[in-house]
N, CA and C atoms of all chains as a GROMACS GRO file, in nm:
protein
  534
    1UNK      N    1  -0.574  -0.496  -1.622
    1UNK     CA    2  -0.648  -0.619  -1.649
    1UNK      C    3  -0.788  -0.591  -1.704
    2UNK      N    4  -0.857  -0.511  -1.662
    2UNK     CA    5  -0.969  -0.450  -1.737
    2UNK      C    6  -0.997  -0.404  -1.884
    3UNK      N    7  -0.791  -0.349  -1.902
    3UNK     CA    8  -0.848  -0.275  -2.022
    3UNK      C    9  -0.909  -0.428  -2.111
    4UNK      N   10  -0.802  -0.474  -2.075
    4UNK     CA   11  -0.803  -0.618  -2.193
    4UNK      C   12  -0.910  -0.713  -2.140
    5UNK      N   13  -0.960  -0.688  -2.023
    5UNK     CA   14  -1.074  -0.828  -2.041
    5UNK      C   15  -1.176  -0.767  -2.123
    6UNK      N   16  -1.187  -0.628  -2.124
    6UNK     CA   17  -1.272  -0.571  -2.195
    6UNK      C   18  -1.270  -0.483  -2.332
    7UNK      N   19  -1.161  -0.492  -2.352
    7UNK     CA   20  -1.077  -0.425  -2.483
    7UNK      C   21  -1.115  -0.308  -2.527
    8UNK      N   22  -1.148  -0.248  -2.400
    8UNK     CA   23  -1.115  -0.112  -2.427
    8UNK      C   24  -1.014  -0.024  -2.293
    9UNK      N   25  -1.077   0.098  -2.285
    9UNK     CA   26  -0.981   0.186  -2.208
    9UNK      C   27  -1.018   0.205  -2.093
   10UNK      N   28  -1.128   0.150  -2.040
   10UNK     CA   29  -1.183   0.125  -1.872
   10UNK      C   30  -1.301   0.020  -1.902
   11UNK      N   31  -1.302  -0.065  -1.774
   11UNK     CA   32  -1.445  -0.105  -1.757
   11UNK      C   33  -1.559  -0.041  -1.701
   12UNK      N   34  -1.656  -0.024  -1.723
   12UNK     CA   35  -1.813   0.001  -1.661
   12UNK      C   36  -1.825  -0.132  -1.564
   13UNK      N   37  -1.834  -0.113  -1.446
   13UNK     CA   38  -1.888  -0.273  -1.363
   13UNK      C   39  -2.002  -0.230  -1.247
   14UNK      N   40  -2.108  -0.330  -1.322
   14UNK     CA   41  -2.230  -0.253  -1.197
   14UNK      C   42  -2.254  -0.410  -1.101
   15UNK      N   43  -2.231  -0.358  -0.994
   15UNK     CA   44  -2.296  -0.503  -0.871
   15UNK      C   45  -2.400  -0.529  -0.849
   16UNK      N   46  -2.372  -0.650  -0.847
   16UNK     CA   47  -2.517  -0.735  -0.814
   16UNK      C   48  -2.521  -0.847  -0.716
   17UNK      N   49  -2.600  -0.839  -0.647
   17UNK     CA   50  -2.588  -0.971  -0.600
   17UNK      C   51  -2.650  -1.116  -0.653
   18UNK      N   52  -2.569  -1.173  -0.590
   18UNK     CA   53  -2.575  -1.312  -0.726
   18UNK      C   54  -2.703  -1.389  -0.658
   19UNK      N   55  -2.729  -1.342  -0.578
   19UNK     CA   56  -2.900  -1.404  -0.510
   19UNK      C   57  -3.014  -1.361  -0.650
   20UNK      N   58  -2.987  -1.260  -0.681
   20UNK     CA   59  -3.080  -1.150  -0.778
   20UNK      C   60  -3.057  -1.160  -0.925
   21UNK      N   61  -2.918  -1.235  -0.975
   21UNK     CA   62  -2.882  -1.260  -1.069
   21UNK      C   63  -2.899  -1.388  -1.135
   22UNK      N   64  -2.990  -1.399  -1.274
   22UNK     CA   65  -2.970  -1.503  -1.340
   22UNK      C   66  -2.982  -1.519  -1.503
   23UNK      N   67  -2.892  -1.615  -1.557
   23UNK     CA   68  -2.894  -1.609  -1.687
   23UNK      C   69  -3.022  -1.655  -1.757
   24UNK      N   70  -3.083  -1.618  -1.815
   24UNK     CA   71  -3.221  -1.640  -1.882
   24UNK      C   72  -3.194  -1.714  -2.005
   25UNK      N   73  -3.098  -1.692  -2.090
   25UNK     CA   74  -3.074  -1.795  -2.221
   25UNK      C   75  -2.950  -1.837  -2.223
   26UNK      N   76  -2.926  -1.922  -2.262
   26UNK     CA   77  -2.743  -1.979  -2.292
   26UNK      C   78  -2.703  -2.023  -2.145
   27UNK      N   79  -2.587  -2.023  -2.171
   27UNK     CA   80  -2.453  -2.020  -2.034
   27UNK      C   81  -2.331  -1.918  -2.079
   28UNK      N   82  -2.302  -1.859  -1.923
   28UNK     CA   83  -2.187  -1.788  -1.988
   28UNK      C   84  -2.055  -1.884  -1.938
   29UNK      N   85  -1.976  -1.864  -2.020
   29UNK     CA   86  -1.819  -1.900  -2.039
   29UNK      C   87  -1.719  -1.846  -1.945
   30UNK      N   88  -1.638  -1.911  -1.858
   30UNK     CA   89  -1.560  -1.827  -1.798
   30UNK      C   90  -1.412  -1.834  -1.796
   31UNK      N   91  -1.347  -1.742  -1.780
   31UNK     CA   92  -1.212  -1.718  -1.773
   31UNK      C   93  -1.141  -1.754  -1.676
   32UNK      N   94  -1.085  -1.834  -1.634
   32UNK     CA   95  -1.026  -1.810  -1.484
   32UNK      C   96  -0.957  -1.747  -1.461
   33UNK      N   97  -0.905  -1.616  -1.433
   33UNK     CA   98  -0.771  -1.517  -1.440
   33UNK      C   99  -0.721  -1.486  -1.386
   34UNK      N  100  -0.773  -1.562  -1.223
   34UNK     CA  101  -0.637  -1.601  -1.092
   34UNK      C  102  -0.766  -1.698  -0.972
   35UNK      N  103  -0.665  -1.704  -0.923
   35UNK     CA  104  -0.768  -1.834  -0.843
   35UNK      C  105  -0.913  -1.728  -0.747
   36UNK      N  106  -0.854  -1.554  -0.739
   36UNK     CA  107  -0.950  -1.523  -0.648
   36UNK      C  108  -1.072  -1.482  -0.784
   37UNK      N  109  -1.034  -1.469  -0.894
   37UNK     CA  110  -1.142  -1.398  -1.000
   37UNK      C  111  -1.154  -1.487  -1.108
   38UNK      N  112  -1.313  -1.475  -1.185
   38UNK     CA  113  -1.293  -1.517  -1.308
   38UNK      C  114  -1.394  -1.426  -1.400
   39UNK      N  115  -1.374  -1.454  -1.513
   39UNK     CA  116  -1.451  -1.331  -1.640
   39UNK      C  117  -1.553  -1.401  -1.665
   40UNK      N  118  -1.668  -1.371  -1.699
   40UNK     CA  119  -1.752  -1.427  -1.780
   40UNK      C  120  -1.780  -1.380  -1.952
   41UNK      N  121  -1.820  -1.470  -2.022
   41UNK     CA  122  -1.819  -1.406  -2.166
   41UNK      C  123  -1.890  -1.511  -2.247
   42UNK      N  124  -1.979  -1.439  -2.334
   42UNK     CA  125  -2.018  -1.554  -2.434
   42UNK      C  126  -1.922  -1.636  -2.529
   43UNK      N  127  -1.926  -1.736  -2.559
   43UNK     CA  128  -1.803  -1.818  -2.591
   43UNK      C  129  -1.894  -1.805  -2.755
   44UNK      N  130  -1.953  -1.808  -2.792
   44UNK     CA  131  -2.021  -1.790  -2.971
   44UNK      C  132  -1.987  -1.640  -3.022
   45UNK      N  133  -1.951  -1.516  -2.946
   45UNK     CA  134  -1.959  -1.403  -2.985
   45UNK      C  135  -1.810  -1.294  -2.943
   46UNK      N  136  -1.836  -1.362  -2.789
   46UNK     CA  137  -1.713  -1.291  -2.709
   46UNK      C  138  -1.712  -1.193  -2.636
   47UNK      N  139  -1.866  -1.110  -2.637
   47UNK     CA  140  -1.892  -1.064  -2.565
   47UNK      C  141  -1.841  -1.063  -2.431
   48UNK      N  142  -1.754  -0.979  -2.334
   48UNK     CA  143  -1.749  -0.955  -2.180
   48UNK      C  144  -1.883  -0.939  -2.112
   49UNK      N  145  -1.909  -1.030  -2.064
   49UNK     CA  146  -2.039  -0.975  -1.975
   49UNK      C  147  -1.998  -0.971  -1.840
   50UNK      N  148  -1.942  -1.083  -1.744
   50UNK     CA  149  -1.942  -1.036  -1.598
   50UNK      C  150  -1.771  -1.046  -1.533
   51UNK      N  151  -1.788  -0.961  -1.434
   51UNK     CA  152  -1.668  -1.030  -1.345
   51UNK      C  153  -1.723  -1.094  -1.255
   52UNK      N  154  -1.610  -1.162  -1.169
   52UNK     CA  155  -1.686  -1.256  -1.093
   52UNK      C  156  -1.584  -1.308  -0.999
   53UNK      N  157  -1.568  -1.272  -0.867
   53UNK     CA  158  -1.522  -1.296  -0.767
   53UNK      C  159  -1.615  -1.455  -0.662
   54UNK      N  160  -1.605  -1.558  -0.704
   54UNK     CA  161  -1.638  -1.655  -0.641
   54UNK      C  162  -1.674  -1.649  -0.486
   55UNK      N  163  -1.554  -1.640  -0.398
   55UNK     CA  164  -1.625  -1.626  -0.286
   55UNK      C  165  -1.706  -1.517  -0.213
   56UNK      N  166  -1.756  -1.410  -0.334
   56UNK     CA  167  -1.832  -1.299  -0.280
   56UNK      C  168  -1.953  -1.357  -0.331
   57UNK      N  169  -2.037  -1.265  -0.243
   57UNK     CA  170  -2.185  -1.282  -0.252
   57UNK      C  171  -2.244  -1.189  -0.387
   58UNK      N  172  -2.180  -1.076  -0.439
   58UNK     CA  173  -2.200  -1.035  -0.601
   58UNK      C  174  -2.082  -1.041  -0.706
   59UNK      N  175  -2.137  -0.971  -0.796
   59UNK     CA  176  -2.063  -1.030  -0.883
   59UNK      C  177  -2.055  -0.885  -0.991
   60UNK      N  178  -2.007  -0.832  -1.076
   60UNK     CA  179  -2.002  -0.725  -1.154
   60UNK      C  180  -2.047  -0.734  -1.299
   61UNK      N  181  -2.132  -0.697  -1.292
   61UNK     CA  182  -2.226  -0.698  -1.426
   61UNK      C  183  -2.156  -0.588  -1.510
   62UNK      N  184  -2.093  -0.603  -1.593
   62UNK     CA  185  -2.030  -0.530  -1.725
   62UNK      C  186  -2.161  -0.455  -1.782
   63UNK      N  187  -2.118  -0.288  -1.758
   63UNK     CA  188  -2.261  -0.248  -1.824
   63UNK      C  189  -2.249  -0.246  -1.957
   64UNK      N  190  -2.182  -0.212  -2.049
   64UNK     CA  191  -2.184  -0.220  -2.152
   64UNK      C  192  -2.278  -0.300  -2.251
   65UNK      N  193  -2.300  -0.456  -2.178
   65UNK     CA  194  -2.418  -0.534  -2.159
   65UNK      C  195  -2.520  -0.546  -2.145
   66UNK      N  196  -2.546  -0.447  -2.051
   66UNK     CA  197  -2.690  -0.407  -2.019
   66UNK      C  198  -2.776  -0.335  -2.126
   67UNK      N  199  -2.862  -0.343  -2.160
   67UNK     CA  200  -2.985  -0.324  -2.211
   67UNK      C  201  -3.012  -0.158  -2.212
   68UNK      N  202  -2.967  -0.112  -2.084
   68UNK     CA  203  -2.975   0.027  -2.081
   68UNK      C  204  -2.872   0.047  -2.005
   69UNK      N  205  -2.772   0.056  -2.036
   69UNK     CA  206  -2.630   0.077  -1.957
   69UNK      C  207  -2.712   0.269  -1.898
   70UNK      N  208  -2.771   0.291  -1.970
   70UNK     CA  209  -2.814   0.449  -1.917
   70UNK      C  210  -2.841   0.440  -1.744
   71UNK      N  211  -2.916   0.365  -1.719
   71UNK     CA  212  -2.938   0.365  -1.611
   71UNK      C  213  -2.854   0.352  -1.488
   72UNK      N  214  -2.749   0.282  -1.477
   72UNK     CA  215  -2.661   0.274  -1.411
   72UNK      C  216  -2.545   0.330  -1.401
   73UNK      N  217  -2.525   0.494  -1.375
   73UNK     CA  218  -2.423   0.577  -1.380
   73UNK      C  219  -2.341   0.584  -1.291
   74UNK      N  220  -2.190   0.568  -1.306
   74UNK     CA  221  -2.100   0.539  -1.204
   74UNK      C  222  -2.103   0.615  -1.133
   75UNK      N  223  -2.077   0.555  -0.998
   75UNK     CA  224  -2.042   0.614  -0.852
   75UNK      C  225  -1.927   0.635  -0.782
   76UNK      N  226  -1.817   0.621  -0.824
   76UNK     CA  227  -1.678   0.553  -0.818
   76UNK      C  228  -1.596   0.493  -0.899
   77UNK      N  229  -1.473   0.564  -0.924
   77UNK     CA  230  -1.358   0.527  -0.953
   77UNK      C  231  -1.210   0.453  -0.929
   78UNK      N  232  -1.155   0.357  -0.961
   78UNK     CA  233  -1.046   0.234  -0.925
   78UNK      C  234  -0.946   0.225  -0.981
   79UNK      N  235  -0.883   0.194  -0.966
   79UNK     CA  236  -0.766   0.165  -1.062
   79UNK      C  237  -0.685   0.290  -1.131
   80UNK      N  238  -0.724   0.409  -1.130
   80UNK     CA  239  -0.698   0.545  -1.185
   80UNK      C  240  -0.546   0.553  -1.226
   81UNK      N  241  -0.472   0.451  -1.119
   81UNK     CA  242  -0.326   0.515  -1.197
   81UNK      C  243  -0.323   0.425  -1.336
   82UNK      N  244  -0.396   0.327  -1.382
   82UNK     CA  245  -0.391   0.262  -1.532
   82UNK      C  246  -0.459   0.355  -1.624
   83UNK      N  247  -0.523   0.484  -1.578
   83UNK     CA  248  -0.612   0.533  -1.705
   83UNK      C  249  -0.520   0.547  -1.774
   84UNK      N  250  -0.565   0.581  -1.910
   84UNK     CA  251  -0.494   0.576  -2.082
   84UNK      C  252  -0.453   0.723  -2.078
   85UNK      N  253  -0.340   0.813  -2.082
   85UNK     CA  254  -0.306   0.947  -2.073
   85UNK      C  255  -0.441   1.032  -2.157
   86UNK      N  256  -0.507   0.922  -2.245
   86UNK     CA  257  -0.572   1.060  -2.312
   86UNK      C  258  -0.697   1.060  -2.247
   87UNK      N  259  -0.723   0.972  -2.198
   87UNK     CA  260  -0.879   0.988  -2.134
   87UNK      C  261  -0.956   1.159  -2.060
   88UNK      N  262  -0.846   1.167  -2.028
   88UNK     CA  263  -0.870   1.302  -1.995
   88UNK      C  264  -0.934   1.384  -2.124
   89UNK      N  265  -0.873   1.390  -2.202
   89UNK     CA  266  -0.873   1.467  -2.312
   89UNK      C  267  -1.029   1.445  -2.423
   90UNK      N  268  -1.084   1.312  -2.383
   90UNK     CA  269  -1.160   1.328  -2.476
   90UNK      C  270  -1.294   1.398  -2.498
   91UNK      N  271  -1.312   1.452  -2.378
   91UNK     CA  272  -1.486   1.543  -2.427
   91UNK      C  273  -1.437   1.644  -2.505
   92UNK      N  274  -1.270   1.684  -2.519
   92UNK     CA  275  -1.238   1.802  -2.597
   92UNK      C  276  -1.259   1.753  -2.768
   93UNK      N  277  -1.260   1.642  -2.775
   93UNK     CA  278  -1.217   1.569  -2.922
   93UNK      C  279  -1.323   1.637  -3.031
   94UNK      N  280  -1.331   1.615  -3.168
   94UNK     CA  281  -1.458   1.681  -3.173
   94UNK      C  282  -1.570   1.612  -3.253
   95UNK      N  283  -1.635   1.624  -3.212
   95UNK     CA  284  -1.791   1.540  -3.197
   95UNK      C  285  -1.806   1.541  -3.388
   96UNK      N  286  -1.881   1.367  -3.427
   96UNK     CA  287  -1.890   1.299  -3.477
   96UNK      C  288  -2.023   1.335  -3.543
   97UNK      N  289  -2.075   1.308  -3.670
   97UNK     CA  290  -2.205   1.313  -3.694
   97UNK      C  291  -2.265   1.181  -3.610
   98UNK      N  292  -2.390   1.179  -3.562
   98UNK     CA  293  -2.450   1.013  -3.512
   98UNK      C  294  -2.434   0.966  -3.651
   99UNK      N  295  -2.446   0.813  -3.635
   99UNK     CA  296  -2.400   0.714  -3.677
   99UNK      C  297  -2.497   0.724  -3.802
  100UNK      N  298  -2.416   0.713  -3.946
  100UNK     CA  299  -2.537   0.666  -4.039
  100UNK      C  300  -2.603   0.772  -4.057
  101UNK      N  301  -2.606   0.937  -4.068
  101UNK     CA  302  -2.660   1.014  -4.094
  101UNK      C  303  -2.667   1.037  -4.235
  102UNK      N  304  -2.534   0.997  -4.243
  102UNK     CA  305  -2.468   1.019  -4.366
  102UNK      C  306  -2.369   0.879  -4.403
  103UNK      N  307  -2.406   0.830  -4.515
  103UNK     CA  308  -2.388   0.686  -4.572
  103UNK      C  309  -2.342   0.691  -4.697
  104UNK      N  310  -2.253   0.730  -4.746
  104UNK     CA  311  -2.184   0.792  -4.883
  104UNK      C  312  -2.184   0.670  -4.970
  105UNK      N  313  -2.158   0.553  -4.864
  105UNK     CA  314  -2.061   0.404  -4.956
  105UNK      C  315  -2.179   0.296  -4.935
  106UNK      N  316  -2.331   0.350  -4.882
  106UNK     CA  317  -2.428   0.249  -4.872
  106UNK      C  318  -2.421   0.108  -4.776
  107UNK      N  319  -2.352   0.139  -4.672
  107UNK     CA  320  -2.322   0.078  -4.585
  107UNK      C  321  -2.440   0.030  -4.498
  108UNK      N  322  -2.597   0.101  -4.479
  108UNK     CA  323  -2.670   0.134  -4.380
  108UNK      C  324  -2.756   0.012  -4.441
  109UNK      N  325  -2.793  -0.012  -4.516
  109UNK     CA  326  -2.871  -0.123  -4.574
  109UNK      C  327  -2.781  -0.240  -4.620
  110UNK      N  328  -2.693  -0.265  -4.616
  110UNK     CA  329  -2.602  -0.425  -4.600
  110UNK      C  330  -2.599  -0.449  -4.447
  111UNK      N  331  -2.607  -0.320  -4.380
  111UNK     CA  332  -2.577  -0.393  -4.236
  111UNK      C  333  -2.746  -0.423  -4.178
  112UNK      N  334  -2.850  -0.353  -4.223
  112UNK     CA  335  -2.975  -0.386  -4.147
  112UNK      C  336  -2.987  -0.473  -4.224
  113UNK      N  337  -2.993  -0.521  -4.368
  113UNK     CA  338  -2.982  -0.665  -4.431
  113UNK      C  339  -2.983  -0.758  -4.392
  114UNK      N  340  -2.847  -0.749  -4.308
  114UNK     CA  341  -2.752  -0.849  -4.256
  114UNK      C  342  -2.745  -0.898  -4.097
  115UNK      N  343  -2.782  -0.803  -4.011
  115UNK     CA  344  -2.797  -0.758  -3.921
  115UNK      C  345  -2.796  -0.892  -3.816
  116UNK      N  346  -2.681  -0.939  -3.743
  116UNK     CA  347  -2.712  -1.041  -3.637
  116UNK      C  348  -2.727  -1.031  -3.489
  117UNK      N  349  -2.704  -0.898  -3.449
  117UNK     CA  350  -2.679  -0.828  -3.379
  117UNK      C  351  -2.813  -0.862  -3.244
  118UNK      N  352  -2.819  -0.862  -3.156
  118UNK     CA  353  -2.946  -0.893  -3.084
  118UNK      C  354  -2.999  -0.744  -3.062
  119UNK      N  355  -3.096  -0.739  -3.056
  119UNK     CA  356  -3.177  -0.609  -3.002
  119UNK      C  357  -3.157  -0.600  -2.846
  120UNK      N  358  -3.163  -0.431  -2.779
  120UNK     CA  359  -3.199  -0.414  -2.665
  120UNK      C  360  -3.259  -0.461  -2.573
  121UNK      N  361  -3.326  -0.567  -2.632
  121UNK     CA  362  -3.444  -0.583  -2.500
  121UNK      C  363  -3.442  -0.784  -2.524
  122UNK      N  364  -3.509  -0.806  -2.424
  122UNK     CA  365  -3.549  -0.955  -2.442
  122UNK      C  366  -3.619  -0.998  -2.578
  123UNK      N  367  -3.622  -1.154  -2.594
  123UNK     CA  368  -3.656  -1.197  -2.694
  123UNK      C  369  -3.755  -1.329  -2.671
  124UNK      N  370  -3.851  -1.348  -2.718
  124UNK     CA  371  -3.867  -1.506  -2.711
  124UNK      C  372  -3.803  -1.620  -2.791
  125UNK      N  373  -3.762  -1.557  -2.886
  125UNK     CA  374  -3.713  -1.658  -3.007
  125UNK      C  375  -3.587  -1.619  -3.079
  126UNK      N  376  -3.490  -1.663  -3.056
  126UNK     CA  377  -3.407  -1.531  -3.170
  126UNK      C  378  -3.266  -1.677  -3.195
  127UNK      N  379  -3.270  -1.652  -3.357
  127UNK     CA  380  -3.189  -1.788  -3.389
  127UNK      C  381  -3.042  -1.736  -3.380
  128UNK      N  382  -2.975  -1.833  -3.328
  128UNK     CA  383  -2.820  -1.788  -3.288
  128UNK      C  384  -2.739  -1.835  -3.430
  129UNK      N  385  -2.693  -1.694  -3.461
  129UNK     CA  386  -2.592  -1.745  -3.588
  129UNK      C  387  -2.445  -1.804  -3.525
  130UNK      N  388  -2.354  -1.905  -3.584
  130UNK     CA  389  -2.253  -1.909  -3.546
  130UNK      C  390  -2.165  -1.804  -3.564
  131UNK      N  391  -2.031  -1.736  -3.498
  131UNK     CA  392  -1.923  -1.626  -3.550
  131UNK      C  393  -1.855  -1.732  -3.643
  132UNK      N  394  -1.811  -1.708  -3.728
  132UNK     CA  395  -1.685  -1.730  -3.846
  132UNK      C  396  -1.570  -1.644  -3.835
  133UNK      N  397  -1.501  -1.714  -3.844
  133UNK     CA  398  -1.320  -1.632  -3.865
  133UNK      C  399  -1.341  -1.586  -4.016
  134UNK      N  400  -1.321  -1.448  -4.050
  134UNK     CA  401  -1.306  -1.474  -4.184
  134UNK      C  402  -1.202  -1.396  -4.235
  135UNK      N  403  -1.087  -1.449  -4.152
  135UNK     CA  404  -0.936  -1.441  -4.210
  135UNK      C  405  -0.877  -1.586  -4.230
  136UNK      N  406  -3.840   0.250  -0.212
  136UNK     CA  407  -3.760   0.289  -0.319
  136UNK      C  408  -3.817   0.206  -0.440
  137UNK      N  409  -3.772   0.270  -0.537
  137UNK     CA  410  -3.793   0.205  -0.641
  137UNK      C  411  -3.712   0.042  -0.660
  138UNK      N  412  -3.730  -0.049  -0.722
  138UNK     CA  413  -3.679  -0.151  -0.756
  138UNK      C  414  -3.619  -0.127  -0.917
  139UNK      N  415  -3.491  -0.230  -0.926
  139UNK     CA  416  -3.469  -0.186  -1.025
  139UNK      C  417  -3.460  -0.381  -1.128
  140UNK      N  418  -3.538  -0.332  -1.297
  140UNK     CA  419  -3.516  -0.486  -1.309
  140UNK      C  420  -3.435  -0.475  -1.443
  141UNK      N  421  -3.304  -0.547  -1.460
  141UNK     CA  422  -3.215  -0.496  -1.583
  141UNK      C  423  -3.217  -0.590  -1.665
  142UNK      N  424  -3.235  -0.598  -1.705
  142UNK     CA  425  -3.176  -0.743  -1.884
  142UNK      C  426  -3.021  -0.667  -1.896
  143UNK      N  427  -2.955  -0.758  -1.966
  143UNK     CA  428  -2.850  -0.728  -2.042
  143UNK      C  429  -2.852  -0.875  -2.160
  144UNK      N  430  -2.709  -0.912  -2.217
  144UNK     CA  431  -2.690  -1.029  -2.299
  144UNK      C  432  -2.585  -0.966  -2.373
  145UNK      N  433  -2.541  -1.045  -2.442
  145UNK     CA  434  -2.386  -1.031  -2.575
  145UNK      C  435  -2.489  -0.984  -2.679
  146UNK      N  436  -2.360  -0.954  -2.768
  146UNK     CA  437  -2.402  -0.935  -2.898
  146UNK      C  438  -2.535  -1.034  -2.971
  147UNK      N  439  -2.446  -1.151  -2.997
  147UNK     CA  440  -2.522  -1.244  -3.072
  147UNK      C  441  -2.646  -1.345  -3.016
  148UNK      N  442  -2.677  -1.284  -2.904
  148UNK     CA  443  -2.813  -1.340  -2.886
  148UNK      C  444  -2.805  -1.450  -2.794
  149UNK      N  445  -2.668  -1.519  -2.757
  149UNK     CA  446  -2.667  -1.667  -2.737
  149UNK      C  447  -2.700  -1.652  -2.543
  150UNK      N  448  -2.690  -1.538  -2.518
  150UNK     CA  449  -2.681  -1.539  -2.395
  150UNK      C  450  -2.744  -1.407  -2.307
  151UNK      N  451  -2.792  -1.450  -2.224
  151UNK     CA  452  -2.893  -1.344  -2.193
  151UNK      C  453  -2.926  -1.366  -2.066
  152UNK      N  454  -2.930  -1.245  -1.959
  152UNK     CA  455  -2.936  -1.287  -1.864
  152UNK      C  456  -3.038  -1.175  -1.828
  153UNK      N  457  -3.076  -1.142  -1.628
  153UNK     CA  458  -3.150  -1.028  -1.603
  153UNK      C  459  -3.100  -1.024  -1.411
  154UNK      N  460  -3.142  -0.928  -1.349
  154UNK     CA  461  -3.108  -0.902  -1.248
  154UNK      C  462  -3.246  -0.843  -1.172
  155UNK      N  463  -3.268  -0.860  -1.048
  155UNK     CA  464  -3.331  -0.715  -1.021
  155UNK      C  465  -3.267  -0.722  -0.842
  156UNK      N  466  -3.266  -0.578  -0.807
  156UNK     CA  467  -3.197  -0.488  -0.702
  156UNK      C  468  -3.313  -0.377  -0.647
  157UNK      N  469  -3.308  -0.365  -0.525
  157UNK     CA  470  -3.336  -0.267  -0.469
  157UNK      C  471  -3.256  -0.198  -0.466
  158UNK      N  472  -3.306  -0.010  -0.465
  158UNK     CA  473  -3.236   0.080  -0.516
  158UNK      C  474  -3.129   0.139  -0.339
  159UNK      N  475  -3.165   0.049  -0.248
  159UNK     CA  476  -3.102   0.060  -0.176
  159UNK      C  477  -2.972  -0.010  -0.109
  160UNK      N  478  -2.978  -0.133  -0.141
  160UNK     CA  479  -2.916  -0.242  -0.129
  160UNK      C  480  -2.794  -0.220  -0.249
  161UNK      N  481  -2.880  -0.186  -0.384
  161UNK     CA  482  -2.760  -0.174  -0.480
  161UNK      C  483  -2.688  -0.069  -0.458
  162UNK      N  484  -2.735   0.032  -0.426
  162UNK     CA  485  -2.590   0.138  -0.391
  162UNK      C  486  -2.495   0.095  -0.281
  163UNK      N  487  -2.576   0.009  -0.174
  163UNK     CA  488  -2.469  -0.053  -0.041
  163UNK      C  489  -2.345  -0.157  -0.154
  164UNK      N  490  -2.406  -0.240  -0.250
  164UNK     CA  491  -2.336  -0.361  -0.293
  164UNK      C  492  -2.242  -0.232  -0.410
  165UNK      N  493  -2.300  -0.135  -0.448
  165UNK     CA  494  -2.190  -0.093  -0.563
  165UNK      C  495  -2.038  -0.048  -0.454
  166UNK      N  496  -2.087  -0.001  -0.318
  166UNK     CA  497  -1.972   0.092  -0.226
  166UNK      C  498  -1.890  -0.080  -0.171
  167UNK      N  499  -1.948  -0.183  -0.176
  167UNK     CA  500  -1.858  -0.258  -0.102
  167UNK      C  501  -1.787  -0.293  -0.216
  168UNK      N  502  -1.884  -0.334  -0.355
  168UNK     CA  503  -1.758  -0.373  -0.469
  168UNK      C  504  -1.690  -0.345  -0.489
  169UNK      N  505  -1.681  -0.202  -0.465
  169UNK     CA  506  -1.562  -0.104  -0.512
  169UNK      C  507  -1.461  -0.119  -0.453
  170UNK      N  508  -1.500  -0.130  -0.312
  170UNK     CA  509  -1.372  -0.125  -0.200
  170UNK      C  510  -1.259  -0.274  -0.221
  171UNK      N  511  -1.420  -0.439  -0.258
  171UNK     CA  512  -1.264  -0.540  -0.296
  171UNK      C  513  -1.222  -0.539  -0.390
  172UNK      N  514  -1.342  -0.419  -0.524
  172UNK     CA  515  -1.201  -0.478  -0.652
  172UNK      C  516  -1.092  -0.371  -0.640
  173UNK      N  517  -1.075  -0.252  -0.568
  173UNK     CA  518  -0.960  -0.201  -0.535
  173UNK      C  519  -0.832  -0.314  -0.498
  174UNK      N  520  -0.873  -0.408  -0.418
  174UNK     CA  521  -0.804  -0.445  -0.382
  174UNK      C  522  -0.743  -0.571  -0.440
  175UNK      N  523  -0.809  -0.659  -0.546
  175UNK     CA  524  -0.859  -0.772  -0.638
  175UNK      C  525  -0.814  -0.778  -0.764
  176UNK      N  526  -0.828  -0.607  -0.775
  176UNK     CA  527  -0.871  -0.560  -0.954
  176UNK      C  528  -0.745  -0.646  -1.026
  177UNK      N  529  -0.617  -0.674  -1.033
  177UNK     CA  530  -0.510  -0.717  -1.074
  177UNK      C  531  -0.560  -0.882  -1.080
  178UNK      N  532  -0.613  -0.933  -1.021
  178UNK     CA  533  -0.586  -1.071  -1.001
  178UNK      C  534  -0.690  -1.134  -1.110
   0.00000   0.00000   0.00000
């Protein structure tokens, strides 16, 4: 259920308690995905941001989300018999130039152009584009 | 201990939230999460 609320091959989930937790812009959207859990997610983008067990006192903040997912390094592992067979395998894979070092097809300036993407950190002002289907 | 204060948000800006935790409390709340979504994680 993780891979797909989060569409990838594990979730990151950091706790919080929901005393300590609050949304600062928007509302998030939720999933209901059995009567004891529900997902949270931006409904304009689609972003996964939380899980969310109702009658608990926290709630699981999707780091991926976070601002500095650095900071919050897992402590524990769940679910292990769903890992993906290759997970194991991947620190062997072999490492990538970073991103954009190299830009052959001029890709790096249409996307900062274009760029809707929110930055790392808070904002005071930041205009929300709508998503478009564009199939 | 230190306190800890996080932002996160989606992609597109529309949503944005923040947290803050003591660095003691949050390691108690990461060991109990763990233990119900073991038990949850499916549902």
């Amino acid at each position: 259920m993780c891979q797909k609320a989060v569409g990838g091959p594990f979730a990151v989930i950091c706790p919080v308690f929901k005393s300590a937790f609050r949304v600062t812009r928007g509302a998030i959207t939720y999933f209901r995905s059995s009567a004891m859990a529900q997902r949270g997610f931006c409904s304009n983008c689609g972003t996964p941001l939380i899980f969310d067990y109702p009658e608990f006192p926290d709630l699981g903040v999707l780091a991926g989300s976070l601002d500095h997912p650095e900071l919050v390094p897992p402590v524990v592992q769940y679910g292990i018999e769903s890992r993906v067979p290759w997970y194991q395998h991947l620190p062997e894979l072999p490492g990538d130039k970073p991103t954009y070092t190299v830009d052959p097809n001029g890709y790096l300036p249409k996307i900062a152009a274009s760029n809707r993407q929110h930055p790392d950190h808070d904002t005071g002002d930041w205009p929300l584009m709508p998503v478009q289907d564009p199939y | 201990m230190s306190d800890y204060r996080m932002t996160g948000g989606c992609q597109c800006g529309a949503v944005r939230y923040e947290f803050l935790a003591r660095r003691k409390t949050f390691m108690s709340a990461i060991a109990a999460c763990a233990r119900r979504l073991w038990a949850v994680r499916s549902q």
